[in-house]
C-alpha positions as CSV (number, residue, x, y, z in Angstrom):
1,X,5.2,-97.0,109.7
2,X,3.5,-96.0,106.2
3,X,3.2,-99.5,104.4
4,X,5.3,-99.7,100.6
5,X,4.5,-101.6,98.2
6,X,8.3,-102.8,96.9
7,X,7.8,-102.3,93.0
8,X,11.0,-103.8,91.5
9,X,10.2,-107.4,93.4
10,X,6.5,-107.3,92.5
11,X,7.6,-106.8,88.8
12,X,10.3,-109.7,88.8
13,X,7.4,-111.7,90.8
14,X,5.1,-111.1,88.2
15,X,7.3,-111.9,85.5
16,X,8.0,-115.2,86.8
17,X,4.6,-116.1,87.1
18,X,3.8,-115.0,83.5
19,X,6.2,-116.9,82.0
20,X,4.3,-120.3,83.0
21,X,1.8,-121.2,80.4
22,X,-0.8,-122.2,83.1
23,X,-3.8,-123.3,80.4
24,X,-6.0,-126.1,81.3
25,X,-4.9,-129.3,79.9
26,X,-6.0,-133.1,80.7
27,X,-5.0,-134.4,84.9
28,X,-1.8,-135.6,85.3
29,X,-0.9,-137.4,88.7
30,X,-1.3,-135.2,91.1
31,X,-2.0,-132.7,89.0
32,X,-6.0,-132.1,88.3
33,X,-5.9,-129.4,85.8
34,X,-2.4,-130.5,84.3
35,X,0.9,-129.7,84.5
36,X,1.1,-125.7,83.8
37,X,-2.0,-124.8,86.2
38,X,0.0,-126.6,88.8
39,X,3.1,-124.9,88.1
40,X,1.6,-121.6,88.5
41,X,0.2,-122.6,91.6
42,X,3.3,-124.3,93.3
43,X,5.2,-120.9,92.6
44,X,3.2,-118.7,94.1
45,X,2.5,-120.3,97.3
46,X,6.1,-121.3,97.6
47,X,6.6,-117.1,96.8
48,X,4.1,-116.6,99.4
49,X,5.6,-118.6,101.6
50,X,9.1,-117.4,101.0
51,X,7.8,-113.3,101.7
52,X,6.5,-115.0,105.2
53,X,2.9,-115.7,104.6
54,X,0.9,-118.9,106.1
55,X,-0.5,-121.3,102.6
56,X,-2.3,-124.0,102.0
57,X,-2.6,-125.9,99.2
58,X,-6.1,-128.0,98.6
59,X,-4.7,-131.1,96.7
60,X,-3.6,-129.1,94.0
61,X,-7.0,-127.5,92.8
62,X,-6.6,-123.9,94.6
63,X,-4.5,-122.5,97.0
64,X,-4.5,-119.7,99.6
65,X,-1.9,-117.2,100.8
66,X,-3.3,-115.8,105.0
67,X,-2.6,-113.6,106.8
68,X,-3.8,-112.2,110.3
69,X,-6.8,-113.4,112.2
70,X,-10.1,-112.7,113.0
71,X,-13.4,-112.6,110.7
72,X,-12.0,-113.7,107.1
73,X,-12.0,-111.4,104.0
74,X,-11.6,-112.9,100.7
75,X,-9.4,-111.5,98.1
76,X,-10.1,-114.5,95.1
77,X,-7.7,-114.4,91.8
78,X,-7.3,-117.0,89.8
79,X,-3.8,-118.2,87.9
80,X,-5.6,-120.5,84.8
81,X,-5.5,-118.2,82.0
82,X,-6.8,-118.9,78.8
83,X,-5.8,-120.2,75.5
84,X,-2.7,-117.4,73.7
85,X,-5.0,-118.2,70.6
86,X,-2.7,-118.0,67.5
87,X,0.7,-116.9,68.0
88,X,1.1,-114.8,64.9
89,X,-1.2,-112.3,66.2
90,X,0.9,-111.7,69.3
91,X,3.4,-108.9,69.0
92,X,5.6,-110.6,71.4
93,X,5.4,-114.2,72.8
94,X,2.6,-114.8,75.0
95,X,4.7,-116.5,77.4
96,X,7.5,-114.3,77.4
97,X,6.6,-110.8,79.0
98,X,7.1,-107.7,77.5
99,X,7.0,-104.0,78.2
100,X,6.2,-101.8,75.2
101,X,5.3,-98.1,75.2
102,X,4.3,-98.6,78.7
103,X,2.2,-101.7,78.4
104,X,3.3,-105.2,79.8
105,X,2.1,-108.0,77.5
106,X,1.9,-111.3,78.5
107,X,-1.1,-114.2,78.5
108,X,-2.9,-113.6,82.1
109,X,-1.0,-109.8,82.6
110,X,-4.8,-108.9,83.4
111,X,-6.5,-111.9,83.5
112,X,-5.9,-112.5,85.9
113,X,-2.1,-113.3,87.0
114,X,-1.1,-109.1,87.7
115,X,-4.4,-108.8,90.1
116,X,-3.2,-111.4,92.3
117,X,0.4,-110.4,92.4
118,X,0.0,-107.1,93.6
119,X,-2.9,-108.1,96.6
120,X,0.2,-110.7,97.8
121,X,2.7,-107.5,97.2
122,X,0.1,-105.3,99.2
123,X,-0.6,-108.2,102.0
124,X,3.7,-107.8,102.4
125,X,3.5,-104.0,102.3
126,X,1.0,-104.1,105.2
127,X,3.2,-107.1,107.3
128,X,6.6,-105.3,106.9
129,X,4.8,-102.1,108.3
130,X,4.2,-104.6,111.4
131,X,0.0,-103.8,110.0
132,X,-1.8,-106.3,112.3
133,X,-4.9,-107.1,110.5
134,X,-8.6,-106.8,112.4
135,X,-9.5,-108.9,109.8
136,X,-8.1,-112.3,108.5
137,X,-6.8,-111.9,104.9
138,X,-7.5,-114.7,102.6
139,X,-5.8,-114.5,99.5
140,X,-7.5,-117.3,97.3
141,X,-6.1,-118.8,94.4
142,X,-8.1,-120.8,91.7
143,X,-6.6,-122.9,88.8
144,X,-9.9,-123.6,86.9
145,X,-11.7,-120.2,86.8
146,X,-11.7,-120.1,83.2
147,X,-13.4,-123.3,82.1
148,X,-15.6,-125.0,84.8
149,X,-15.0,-123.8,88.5
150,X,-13.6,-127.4,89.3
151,X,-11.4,-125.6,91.8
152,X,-14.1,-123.5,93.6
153,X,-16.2,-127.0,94.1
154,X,-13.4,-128.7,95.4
155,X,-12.6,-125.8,98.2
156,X,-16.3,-126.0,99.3
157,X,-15.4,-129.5,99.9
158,X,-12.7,-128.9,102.2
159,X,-13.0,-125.6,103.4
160,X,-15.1,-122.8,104.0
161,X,-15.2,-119.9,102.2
162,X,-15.4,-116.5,103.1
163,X,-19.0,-114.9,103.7
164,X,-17.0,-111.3,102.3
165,X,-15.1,-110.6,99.6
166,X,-13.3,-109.1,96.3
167,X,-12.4,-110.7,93.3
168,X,-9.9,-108.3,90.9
169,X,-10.7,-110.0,88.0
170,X,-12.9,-107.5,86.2
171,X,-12.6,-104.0,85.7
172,X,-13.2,-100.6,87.9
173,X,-14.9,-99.0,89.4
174,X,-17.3,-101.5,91.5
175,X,-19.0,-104.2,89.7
176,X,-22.5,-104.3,91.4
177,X,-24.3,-107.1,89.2
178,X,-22.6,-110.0,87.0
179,X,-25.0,-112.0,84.7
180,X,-26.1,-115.5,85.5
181,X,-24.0,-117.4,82.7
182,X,-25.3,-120.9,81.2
183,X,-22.4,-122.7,78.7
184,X,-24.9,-124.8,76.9
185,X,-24.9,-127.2,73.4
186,X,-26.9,-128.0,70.8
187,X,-27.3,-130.6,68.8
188,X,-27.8,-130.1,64.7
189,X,-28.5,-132.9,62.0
190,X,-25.4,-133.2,60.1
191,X,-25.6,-133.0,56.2
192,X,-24.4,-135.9,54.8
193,X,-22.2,-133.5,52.7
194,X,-20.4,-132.9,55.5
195,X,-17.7,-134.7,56.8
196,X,-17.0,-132.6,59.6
197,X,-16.7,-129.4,61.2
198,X,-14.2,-127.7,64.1
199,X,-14.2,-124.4,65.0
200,X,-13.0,-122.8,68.6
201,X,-11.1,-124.0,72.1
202,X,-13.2,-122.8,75.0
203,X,-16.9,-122.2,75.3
204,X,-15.8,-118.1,76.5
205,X,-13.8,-117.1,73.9
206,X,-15.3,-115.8,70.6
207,X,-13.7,-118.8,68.2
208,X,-11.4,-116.9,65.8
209,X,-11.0,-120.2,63.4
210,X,-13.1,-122.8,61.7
211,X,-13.0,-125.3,59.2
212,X,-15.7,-127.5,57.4
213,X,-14.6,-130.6,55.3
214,X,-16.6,-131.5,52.6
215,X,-18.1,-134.8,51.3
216,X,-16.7,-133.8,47.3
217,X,-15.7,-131.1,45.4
218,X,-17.7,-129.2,43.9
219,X,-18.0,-125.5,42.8
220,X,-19.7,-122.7,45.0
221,X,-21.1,-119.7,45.7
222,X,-18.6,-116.9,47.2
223,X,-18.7,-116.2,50.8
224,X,-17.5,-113.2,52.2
225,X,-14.6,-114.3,55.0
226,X,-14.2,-118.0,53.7
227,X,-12.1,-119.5,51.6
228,X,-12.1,-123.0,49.6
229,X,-9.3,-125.2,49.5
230,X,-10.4,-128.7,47.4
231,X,-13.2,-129.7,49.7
232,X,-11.9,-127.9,52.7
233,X,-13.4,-124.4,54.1
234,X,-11.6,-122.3,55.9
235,X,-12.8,-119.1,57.7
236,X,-10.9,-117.4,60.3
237,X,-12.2,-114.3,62.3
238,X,-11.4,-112.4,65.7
239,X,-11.1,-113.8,69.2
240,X,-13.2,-111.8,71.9
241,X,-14.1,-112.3,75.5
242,X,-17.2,-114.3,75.6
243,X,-19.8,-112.0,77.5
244,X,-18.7,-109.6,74.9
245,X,-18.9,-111.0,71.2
246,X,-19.5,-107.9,69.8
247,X,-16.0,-107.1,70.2
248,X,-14.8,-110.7,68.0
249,X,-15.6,-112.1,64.7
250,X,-17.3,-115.3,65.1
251,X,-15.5,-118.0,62.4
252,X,-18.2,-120.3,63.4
253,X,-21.2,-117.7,61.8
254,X,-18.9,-117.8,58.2
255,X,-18.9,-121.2,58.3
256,X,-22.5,-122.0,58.8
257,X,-23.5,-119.0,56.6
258,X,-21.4,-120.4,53.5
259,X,-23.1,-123.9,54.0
260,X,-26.2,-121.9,54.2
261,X,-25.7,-120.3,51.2
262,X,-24.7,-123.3,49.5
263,X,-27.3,-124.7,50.4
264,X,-25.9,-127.4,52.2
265,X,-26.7,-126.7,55.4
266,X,-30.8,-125.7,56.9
267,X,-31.1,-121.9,57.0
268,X,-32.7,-122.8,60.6
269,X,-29.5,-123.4,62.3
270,X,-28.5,-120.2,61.3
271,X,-30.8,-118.3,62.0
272,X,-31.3,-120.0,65.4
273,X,-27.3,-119.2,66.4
274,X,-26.7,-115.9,64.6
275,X,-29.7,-114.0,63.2
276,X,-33.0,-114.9,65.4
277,X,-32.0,-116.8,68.3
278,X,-35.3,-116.5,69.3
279,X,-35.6,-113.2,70.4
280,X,-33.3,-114.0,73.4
281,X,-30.9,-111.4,72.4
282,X,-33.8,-108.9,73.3
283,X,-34.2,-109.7,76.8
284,X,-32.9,-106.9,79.0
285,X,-32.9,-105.7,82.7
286,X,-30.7,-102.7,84.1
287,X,-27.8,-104.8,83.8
288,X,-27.7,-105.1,80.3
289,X,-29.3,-107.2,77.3
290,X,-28.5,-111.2,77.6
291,X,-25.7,-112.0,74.9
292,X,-25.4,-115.5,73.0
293,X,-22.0,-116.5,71.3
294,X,-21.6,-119.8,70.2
295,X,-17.4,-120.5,70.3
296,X,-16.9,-124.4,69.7
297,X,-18.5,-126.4,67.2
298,X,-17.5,-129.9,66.7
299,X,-19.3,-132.9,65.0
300,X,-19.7,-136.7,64.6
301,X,-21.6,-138.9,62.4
302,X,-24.9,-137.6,62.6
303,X,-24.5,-134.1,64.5
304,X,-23.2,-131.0,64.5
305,X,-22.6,-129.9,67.9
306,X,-22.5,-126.1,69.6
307,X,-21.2,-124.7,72.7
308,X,-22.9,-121.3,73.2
309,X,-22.3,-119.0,75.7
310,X,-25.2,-117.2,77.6
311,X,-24.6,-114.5,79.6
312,X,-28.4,-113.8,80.8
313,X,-29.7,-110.5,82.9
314,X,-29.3,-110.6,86.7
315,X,-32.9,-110.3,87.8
316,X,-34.6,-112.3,85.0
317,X,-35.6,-116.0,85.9
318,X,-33.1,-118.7,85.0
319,X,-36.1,-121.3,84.0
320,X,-37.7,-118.7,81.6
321,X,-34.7,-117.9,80.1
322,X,-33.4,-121.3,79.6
323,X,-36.9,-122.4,78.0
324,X,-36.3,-119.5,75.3
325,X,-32.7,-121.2,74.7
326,X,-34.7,-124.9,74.4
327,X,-36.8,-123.1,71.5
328,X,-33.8,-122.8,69.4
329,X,-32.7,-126.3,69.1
330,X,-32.4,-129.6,70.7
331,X,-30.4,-128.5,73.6
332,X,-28.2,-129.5,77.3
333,X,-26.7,-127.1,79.5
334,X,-23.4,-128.1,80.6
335,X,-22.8,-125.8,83.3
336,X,-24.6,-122.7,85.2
337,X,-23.7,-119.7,87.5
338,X,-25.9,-118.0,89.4
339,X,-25.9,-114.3,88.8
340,X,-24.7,-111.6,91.4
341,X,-26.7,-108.8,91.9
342,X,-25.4,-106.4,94.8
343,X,-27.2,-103.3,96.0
344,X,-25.6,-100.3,94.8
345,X,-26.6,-98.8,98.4
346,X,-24.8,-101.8,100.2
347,X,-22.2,-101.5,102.6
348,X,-19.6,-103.2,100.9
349,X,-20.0,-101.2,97.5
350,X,-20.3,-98.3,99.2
351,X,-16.9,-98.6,100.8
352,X,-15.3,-99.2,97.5
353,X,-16.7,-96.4,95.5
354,X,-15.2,-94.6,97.9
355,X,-12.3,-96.1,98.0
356,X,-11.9,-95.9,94.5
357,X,-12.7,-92.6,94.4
358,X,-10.2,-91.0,96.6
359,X,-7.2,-93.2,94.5
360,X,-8.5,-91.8,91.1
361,X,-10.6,-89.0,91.3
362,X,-12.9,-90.9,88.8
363,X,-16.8,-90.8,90.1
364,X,-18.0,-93.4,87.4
365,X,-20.9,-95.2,89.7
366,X,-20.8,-99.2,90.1
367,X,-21.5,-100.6,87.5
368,X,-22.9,-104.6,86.2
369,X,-21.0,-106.7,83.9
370,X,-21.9,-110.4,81.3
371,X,-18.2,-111.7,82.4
372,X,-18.3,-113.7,85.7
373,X,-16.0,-113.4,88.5
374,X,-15.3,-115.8,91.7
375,X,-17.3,-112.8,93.3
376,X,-20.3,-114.6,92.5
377,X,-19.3,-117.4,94.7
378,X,-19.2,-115.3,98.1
379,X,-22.3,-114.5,100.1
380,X,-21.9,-111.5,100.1
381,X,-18.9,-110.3,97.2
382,X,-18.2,-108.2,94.1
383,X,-15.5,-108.2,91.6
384,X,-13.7,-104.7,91.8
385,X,-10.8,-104.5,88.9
386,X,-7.9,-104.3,87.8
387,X,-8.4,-102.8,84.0
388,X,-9.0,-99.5,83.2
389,X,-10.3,-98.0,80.3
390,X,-10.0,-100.0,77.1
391,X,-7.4,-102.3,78.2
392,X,-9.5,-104.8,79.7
393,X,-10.2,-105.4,75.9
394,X,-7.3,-106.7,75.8
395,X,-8.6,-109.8,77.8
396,X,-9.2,-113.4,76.0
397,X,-7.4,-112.1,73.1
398,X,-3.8,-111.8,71.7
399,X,-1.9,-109.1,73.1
400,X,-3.4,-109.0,76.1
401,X,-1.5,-106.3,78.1
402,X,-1.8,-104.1,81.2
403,X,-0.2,-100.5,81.3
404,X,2.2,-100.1,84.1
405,X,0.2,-97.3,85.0
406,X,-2.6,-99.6,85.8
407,X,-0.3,-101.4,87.4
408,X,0.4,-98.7,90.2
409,X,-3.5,-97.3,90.1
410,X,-4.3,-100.9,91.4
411,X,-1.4,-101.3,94.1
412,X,-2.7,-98.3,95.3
413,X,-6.2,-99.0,95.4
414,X,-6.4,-102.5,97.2
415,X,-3.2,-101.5,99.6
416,X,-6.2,-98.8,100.6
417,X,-9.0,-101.4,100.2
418,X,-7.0,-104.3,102.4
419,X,-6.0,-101.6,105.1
420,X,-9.8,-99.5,105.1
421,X,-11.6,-103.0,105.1
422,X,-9.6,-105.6,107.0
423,X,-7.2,-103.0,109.0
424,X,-9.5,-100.8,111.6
């Protein structure tokens, strides 16, 4: 029997899910990443459960939907999703989905909430065939990809996880090589003109607003992007994915380049953040130059404080790297990933091209990414969609969307992947 991916109940599956605002917030209980993580979590392994599927639940940090036996394949989604940002900029609620011209909006409709729908709708597909798996499916489910990997350490506590795997939380074709990614901050003397400054929500998303209060009022120069309000200044800007700042406005870089014009602020601190950095913006390897957004800035007394972003080359050296970043400023790294480099010649990759291939006719090669998946966590894993073309831009930002032909392009391609790699 041909396995069918049932369409209508994915959709109203999927809708559900997007309609929980599962964003990070402070533990509550039982609940280590608060209340809407958990919710997102609690429906979809009681879903899974429901369509016939063996879960567990670790203590509320990640979950996992099996099925099958025999050497495990990991298929690791996450159901966090960031920030919706600010809700005038959304063409539709982010919490409310929405199809429009052929797109479905929604917070996490790439990012990662649609992936790990349709792998559970595919995992059904292949059981109401009466598919026996050669390979044990492990559809993993984190609820703190996008702000610390609290949920990956906690599984590694308990559990083991696969040695092979995907992660759909990227974009196709294959993605080969992910950059090592340091979340770091520096620590600024504060002008004493400044009472204080706040600017973004989360260290990977390009921060789209920021405001600087000042000590009096007093008249200043023009500043293209800010405004002045009494002594408050106001810049607002574009919100981006953070291994790709190009695509955002930084707020933070008006603010700091009014106080620098105003002399208010040392032209160092610029410079260091947004023009120079130290020549780290110049180191490159095959997978791409190293990129350097700094998205939160906070302050107290006596400092100004800056998360940046680093998303460094796959083959270069952490330690070198991370003494470049120590140049700029007085600095500490709050947390690291390893990069993932993968062979394009490997077996795994190789399968996938291929796979990817036949489902599109596209022969784009693998290619390497700055954004980090839960790939990089695997002995041997790469990330391997779900966006196509300039959707995935989409990602981090309002309006997020996937187009419902994405939608069936992926259903097809991992009902193909789980059946060619976990099936034979």
């Amino acid at each position: 029997m041909k396995p069918i991916v049932n369409k209508e109940m994915l959709m109203d599956s999927l809708f559900k899910l997007l309609e929980i605002p599962s964003v990070k917030t402070a533990p509550v209980g039982h609940m280590p990443f608060g209340k809407g993580v958990f919710d997102a979590l609690d429906y979809f392994l009681n879903l899974a459960k429901d369509l016939g599927f063996e879960t567990v639940n670790y203590d509320n940090y990640i979950g996992e939907v099996i099925f099958g036996e025999g050497e495990p394949f990991g298929v690791l989604c996450h159901l966090d999703v960031v920030p919706e940002g600010n809700l005038s900029d959304w063409v539709t609620p982010p919490y409310t989905p929405t199809i429009r011209d052929g797109k479905l909006y929604a917070r996490g409709a790439l990012d990662d909430k649609g992936g790990a729908m349709v792998v559970l709708y595919c995992m059904k597909a292949l059981k109401d065939a009466g598919i026996v798996p050669s390979r044990q499916i492990k559809l993993i489910l984190g609820c703190d990809e996008e702000s610390g990997w609290g949920c990956i350490d906690h599984y590694r506590k308990v559990a083991t996880l696969p040695k092979e795997g995907i992660s759909p939380d990227a974009d196709f074709p294959v993605i080969y090589a992910e950059k090592g990614i340091l979340h770091i901050q520096y620590a600024f003397d504060k002008p004493q003109a400044v009472l204080d400054i706040f600017g973004g929500e989360r260290a990977n998303v390009v921060c789209d607003f920021c405001t600087a209060t000042l000590e009096k009022v007093d008249l200043y120069a023009d500043y293209q992007g800010v405004s002045v309000d009494g002594n408050k200044i106001v810049a607002t800007g574009v919100s981006a994915h953070g291994s790709t700042p190009e695509k955002g406005d930084n707020a933070i870089k008006k603010i700091l380049g009014f106080l620098t014009e105003n002399h208010i602020l040392d032209e160092s601190v610029l410079d260091g953040l947004f023009v120079s950095c130290n020549g780290v913006k110049d180191l490159v390897d095959e997978t791409g130059h190293l990129t350097f957004s700094p998205n939160v800035i906070r302050t107290d007394d006596k400092k100004i404080y800056v998360t940046v972003d680093v998303r460094y080359p796959s083959t270069l050296n952490k330690d070198f790297v991370v003494e470049k970043l120590s140049e700029i400023g007085e600095m500490q790294i709050l947390s690291y990933q390893a990069p993932l480099f993968s062979p394009k010649d490997s077996g795994l990759v190789k399968v996938l091209s291929d796979i990817y291939v036949k489902c599109t006719g596209d022969t784009t090669p693998p290619i390497a990414i700055g954004g980090g998946t839960y790939a990089r966590a695997l002995e041997n894993g790469v990330a391997f969609g779900p966006a196509l073309n300039e959707e995935g831009e989409s990602i981090h930002k309002p309006n997020e969307y996937v187009t419902l032909s994405t939608l069936d392009t992926m259903t097809e391609i991992y009902l193909k992947t789980l059946i060619e790699v976990c099936c034979r």
